[in-house]
C-alpha positions as CSV (number, residue, x, y, z in Angstrom):
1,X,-25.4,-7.2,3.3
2,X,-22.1,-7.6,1.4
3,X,-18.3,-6.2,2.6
4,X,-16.3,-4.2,0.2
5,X,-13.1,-4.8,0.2
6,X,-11.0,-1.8,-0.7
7,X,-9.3,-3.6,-4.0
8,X,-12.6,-3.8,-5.5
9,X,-13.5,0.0,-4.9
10,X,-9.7,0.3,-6.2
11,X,-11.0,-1.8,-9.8
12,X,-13.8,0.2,-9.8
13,X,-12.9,3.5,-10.2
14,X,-9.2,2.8,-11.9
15,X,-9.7,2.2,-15.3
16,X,-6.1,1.0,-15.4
17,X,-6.4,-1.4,-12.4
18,X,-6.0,-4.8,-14.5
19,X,-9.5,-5.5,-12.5
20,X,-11.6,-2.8,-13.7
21,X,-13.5,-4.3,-16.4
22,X,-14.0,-7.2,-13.8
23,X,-15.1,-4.9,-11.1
24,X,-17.6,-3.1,-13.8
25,X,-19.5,-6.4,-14.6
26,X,-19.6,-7.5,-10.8
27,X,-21.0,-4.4,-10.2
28,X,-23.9,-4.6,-12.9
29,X,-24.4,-8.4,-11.7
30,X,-25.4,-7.3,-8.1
31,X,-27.7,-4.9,-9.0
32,X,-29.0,-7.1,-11.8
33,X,-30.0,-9.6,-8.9
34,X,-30.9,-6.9,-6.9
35,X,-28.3,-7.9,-4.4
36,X,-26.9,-4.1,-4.3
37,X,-29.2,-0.9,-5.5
38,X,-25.5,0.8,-4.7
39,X,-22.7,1.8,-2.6
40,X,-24.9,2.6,0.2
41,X,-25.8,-1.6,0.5
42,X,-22.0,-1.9,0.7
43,X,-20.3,-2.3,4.3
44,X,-16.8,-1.6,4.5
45,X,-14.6,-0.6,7.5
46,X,-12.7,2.8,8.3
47,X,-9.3,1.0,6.8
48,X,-10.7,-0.3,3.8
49,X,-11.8,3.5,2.9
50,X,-7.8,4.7,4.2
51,X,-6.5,1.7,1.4
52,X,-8.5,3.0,-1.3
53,X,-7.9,6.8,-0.8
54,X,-3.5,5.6,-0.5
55,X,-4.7,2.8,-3.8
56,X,-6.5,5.5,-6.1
57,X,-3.7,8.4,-5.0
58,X,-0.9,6.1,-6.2
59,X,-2.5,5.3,-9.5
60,X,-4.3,8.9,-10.0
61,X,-3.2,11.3,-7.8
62,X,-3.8,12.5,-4.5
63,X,-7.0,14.6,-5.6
64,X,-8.5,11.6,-7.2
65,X,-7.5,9.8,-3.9
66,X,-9.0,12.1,-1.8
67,X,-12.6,12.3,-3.8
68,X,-12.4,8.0,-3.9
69,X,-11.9,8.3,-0.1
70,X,-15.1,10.8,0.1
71,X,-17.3,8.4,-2.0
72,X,-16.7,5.5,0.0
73,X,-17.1,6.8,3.9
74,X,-20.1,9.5,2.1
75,X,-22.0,6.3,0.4
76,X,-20.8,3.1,1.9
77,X,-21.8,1.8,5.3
78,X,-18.5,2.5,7.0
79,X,-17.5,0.9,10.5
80,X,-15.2,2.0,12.4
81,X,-13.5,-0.9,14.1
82,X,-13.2,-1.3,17.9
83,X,-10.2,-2.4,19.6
84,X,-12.0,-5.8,20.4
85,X,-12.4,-5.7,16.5
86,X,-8.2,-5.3,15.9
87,X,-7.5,-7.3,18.8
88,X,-9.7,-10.1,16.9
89,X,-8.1,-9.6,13.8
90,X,-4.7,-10.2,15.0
91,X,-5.3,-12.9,17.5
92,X,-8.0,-14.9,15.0
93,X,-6.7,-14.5,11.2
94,X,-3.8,-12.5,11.1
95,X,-1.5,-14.6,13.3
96,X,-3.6,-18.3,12.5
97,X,-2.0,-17.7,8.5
98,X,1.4,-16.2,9.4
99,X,2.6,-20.0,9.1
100,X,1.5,-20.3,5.6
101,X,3.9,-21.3,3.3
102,X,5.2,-17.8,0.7
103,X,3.5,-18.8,-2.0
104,X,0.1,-18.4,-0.5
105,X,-0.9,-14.7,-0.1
106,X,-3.2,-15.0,3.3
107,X,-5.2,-11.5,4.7
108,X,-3.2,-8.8,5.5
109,X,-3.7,-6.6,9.2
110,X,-6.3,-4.4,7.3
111,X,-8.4,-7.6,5.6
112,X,-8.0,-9.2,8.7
113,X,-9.3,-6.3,10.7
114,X,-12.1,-6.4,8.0
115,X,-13.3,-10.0,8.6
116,X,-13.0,-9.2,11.9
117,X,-15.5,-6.5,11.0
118,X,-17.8,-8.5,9.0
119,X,-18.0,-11.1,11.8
120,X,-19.2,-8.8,14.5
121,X,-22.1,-7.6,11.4
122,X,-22.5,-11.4,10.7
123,X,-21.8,-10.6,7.3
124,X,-20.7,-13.6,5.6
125,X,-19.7,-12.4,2.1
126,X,-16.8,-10.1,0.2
127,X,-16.5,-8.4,-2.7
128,X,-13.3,-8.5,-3.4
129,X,-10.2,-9.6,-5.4
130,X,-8.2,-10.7,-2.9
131,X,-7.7,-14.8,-2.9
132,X,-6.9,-14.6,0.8
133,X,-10.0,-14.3,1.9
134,X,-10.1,-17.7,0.9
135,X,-8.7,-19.0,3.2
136,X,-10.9,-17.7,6.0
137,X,-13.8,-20.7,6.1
138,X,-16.6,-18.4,7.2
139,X,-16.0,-16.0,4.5
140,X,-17.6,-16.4,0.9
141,X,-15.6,-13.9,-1.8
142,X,-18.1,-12.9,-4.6
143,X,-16.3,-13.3,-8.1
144,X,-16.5,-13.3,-10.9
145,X,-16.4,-16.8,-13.3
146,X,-16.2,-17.1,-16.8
147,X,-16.3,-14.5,-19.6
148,X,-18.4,-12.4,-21.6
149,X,-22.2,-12.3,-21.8
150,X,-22.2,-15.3,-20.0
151,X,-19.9,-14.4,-16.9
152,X,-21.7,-15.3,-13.7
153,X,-21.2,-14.7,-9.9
154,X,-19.5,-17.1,-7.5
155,X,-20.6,-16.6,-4.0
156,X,-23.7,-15.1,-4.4
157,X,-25.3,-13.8,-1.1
């Protein structure tokens, strides 16, 4: 199982998001390995789906949010998370990085709230965008390195 984060359904369906044509070629790579058949091998959490839907309305509309909304809680595997879940989030990643120097972006409350998410699945790797989740040690971000035909997968599952 792999954990959509909401930038990547963001890439994917903006083709003015400066990750798009990234987000297209990671997609093809999955299914390629047969890592993904599609969005329904995708986990994701109820405020991943909330980021898209605000992510696609600012860049398309509201309509186009709406229907990017649908398509992720209609096709993903959506959690909703528990208060356990938040409580986790803020007490385990959100508050361990608030120290960090400016420079380094760490999670956000709602990519917290998504490892948090991902740990209670034992789901060890992100699709995703987002360098932050970097910084969180039992977390492997899929990505992709190099260019081309010859682009590969970092963190493959």
């Amino acid at each position: 199982m792999i954990f959509g984060d909401s930038g990547y359904f963001i890439a994917l369906w903006n083709p003015s998001d400066p990750y798009h044509d990234e987000a297209g070629v990671i997609e093809q790579r999955l299914r390629e390995k047969g890592w993904v058949r599609g969005l329904r091998d995708l986990l994701t959490c109820l405020p991943m789906a909330w980021e898209v839907a605000e992510g696609i309305s600012r860049a398309r509309g509201v309509k186009e949010g709406a229907s990017a909304y649908a398509r992720v809680v209609n096709n993903c595997q959506v959690v909703r998370p528990t208060d356990r879940d938040v409580q986790l989030a803020f007490d385990r990643t959100f508050r361990l990085y608030l120290g960090l120097p400016k420079r380094v972006r760490p999670p956000g409350m709602i990519d917290s709230i998504g490892v948090a998410v991902m740990r209670r699945f034992k789901v060890g790797r992100i699709v995703s965008f987002d360098r932050g989740f970097d910084l969180v040690p039992d977390i492997r971000r899929i990505q992709l390195v190099g260019t081309g035909s010859t682009a590969r997968i970092a963190g493959e599952p």
